[in-house]
N, C-alpha and C positions, 0 to 999 in steps of 0.2 A: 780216832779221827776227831780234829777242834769243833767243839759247835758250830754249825752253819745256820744261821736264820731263814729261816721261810724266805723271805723278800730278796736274799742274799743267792739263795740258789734259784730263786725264780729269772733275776739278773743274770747271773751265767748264763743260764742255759738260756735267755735271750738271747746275748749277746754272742756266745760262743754258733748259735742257731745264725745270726744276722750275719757275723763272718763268713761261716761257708756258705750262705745265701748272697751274701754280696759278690765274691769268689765267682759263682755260678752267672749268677746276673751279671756281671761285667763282662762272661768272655760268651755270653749267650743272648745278651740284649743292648750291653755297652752302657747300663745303667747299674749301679748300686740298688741295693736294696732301699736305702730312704729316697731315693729317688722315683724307685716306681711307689712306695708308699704314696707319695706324694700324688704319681700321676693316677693311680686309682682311686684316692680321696676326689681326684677333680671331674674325673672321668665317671663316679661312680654320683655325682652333685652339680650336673652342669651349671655354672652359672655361681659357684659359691665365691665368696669372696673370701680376701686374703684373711682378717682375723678369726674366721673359724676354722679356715682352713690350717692359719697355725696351733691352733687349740686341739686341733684332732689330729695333728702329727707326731706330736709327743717330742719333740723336737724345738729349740728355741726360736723363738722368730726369728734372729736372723741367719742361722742356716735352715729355716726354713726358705726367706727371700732371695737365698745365693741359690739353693737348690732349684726354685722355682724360676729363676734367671736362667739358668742353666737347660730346663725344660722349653722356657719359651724361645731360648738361642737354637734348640736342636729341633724347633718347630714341632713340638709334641705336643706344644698348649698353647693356647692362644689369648689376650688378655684383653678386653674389653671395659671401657670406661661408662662407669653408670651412667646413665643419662639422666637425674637428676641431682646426683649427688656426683661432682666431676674426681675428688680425693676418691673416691669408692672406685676400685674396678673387679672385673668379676672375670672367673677363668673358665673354659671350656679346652677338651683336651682335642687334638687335630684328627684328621681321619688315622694320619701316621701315628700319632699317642694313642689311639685308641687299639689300631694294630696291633700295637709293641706291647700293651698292657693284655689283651686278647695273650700273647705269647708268653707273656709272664705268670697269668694265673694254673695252665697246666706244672711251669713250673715250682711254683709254689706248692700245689697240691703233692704233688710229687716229692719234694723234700719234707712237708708235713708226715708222708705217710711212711717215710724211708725214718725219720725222726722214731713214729710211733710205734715200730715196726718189731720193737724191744717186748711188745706186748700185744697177747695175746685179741682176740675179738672183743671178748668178756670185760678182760680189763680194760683193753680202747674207749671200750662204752664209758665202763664207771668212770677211769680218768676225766674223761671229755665231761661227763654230769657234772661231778665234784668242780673239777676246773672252769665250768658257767657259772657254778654255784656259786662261789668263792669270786667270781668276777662280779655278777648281781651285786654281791655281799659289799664290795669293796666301794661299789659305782653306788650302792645306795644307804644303806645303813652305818658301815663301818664307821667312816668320821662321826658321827654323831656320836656314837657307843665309845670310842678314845676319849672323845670330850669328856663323854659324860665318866669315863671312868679314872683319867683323867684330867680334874676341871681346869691344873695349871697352867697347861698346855695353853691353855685359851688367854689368858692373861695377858701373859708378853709378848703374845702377837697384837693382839688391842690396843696394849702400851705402844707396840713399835708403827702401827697405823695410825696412834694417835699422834702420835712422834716425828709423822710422813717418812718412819725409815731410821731417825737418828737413836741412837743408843743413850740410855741416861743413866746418869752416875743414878747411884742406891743413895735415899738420903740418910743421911751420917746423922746420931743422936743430936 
């Protein structure tokens, strides 16, 4: 078998995971999978606003915004404009988003456990340790530790910030 990279199978088996979960979610809530993501980031943060909300999606802003349009046309969220800051507005999810989200976490559970189900008690545990482990790892040390072990890395992104983005010729002797 070709080498597969850590990051490379971790991707499959999200994404191969998010297909048969969207599958399910469509013919059992009429939502996709990023779409109830979405409605449980709002439902689980009443009141958060759109830029963290697209930061914790993991999704780009703007299928974050189409997605979130979509929730607030099927009245599952409701959007509210700050009242000091009138650009700012903040979402809360409806009694009916909150329902439908309610009816999606058993599913979810449910497909996690049919997922893990390849492995025994024992190893459920260890997997699940090791797999926080390694999440901690990633959400707090790891970039630093790349840097530092490799410093290049860091370079020409700073050139390209300095740059605001544009690419520069290498200068010639």
């Amino acid at each position: 078998m070709p080498f597969q990279s850590l990051t490379y199978t971790f991707a499959t088996i999200a994404e191969n995971a998010i297909k048969t979960g969207t599958q399910l979610f469509e013919q059992s809530l009429g939502l996709d999978v990023y779409h109830v993501r979405i409605l449980r980031l709002i439902d689980d943060q009443p009141g958060i606003t759109f830029t963290p909300l697209a930061g914790q999606t993991r999704l780009d802003r703007s299928a974050t915004s189409r997605s979130l349009q979509r929730l607030i046309k099927a009245g599952l969220v409701e959007r509210f404009n700050d009242t000091v800051d009138a650009r700012q507005f903040h979402l809360v999810a409806t009694a009916k988003g909150r329902a439908l989200r309610r009816k999606s976490d058993p599913l979810t559970l449910e497909m996690e456990r049919l997922m893990l189900q390849t492995l025994d008690a024992k190893e459920r545990e260890a997997f699940l340790d090791c797999l926080n482990k390694i999440a901690d790892w990633v959400n707090d040390g790891y970039k630093d530790a790349v840097k530092q072990r490799f410093p290049e890395t860091s370079a020409p992104a700073k050139a390209a910030r300095a740059g605001k983005g544009a690419a520069r010729a290498p200068k010639l002797p």
